[in-house]
C-alpha positions as CSV (number, residue, x, y, z in Angstrom):
1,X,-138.4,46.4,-160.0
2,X,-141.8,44.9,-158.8
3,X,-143.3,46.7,-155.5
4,X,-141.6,45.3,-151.8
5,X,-145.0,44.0,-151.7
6,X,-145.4,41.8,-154.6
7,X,-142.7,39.5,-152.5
8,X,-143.6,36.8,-150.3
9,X,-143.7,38.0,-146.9
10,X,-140.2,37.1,-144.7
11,X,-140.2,35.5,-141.8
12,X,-136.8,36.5,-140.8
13,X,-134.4,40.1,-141.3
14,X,-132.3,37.6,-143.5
15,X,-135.3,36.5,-145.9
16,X,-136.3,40.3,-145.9
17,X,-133.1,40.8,-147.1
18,X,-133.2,38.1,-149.4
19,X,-136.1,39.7,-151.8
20,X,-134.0,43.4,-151.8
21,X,-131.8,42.7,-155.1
22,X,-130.6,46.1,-155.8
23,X,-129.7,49.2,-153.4
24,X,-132.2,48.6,-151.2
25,X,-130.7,45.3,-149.7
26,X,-127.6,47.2,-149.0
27,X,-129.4,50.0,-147.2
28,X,-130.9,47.9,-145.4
29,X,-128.2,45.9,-144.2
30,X,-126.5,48.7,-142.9
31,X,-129.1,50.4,-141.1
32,X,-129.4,47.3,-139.4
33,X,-125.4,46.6,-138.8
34,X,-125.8,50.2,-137.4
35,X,-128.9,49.3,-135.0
36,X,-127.2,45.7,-133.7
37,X,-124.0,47.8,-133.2
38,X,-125.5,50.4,-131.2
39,X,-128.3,49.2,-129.3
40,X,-127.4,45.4,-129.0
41,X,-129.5,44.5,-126.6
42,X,-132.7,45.2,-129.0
43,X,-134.8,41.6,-130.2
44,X,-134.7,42.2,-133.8
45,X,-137.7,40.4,-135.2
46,X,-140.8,40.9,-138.5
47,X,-143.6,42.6,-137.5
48,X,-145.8,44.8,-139.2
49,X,-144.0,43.1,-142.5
50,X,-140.7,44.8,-142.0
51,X,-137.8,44.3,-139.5
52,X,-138.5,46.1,-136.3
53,X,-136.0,46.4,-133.2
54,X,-137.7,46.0,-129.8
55,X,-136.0,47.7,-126.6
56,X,-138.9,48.0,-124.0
57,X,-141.5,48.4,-126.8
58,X,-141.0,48.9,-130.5
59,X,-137.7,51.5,-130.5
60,X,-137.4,51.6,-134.7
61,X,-138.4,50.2,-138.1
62,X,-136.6,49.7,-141.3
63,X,-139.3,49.6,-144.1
64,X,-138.3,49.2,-148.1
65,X,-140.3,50.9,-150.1
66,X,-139.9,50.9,-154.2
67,X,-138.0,53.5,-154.9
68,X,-136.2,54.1,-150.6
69,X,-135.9,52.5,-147.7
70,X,-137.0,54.5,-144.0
71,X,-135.7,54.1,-141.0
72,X,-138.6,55.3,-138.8
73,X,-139.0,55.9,-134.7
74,X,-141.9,55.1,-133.1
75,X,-141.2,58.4,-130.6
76,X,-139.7,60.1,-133.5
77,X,-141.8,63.2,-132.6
78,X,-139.7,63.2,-129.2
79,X,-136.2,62.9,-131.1
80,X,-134.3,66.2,-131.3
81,X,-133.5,66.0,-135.2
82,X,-131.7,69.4,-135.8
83,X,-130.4,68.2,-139.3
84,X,-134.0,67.7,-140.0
85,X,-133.8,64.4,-141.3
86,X,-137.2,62.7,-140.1
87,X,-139.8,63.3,-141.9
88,X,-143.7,63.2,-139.9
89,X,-145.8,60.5,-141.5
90,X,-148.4,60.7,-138.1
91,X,-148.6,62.9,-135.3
92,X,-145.6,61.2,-133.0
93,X,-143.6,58.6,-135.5
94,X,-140.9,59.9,-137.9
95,X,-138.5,58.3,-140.7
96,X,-135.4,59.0,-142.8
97,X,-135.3,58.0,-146.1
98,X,-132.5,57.2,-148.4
99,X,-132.5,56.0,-151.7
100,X,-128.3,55.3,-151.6
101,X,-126.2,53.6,-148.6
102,X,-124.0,57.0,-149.1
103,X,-126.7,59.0,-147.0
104,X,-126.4,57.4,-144.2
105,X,-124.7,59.6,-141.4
106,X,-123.7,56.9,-139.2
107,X,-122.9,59.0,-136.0
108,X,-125.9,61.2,-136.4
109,X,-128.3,58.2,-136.6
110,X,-126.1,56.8,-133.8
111,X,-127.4,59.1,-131.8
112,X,-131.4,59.3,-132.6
113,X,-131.2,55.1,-132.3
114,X,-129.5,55.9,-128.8
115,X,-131.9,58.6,-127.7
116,X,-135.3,56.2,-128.8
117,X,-133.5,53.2,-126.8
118,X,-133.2,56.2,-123.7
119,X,-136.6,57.4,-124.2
120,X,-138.5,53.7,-124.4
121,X,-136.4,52.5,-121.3
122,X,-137.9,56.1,-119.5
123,X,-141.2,55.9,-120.9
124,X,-142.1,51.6,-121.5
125,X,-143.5,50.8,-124.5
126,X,-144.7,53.4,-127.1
127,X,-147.5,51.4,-128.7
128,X,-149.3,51.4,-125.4
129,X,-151.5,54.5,-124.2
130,X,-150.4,55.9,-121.1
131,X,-153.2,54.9,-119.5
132,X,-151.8,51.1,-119.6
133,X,-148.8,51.9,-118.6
134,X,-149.6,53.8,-115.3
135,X,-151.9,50.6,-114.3
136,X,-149.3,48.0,-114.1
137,X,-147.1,50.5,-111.5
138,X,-147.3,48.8,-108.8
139,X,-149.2,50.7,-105.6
């Protein structure tokens, strides 16, 4: 199975998708099923070269990989995670991985994908520093 990379890049979740012939297509189908279902209000768009849902900023990420597909939070540092799922690839985003559509715990991931939806609608966009945030509160 060639590298996630070796494809040519997607333009849409569907095309993404498309290149994912084994395990790794269903995964990620139902981590995004899950993320429509429970935060359906999120744009779901490519960027970055991998689908990422948008709920006042970038909320979370579903990335293939060769061997696993992540599901990552950009405020995953924030997240309480007592099963101790997300893993710290930088100082504030997390991911799970899973390697079969068995390990997904629906409700629990229910729940971080809620809390990031509550903590970018509290906070604005994570991507930006705080700094540009607190400049466009009005005075």
């Amino acid at each position: 199975m060639p590298p996630f990379s070796s494809y040519p890049p997607a333009h849409t979740v569907d095309e993404y998708i498309q290149h994912l012939t084994d395990q790794r297509g269903d995964i990620v189908t139902e981590l995004r099923q899950l993320i429509q279902q429970t935060v359906p209000k999120a744009t779901e768009v490519i960027q970055w070269a991998q689908p990422v849902y948008d709920l006042n900023g970038p909320l979370c990420f579903i990335k293939a990989f060769r061997t696993e597909v992540r599901l990552g939070f950009w405020r995953g540092d924030q997240l309480i995670d007592p099963k101790k799922i997300l893993h710290p690839p930088t100082d504030r985003l997390r991911h799970a991985k899973f390697t079969k559509i068995e390990q997904i715990d629906h409700r629990y991931l229910r729940g971080l994908i809620k809390a990031a939806a509550a903590l970018n609608r509290e906070h604005g966009n994570p991507t930006k520093s705080r700094i540009e945030q607190v400049r466009k509160i009005p005075r």
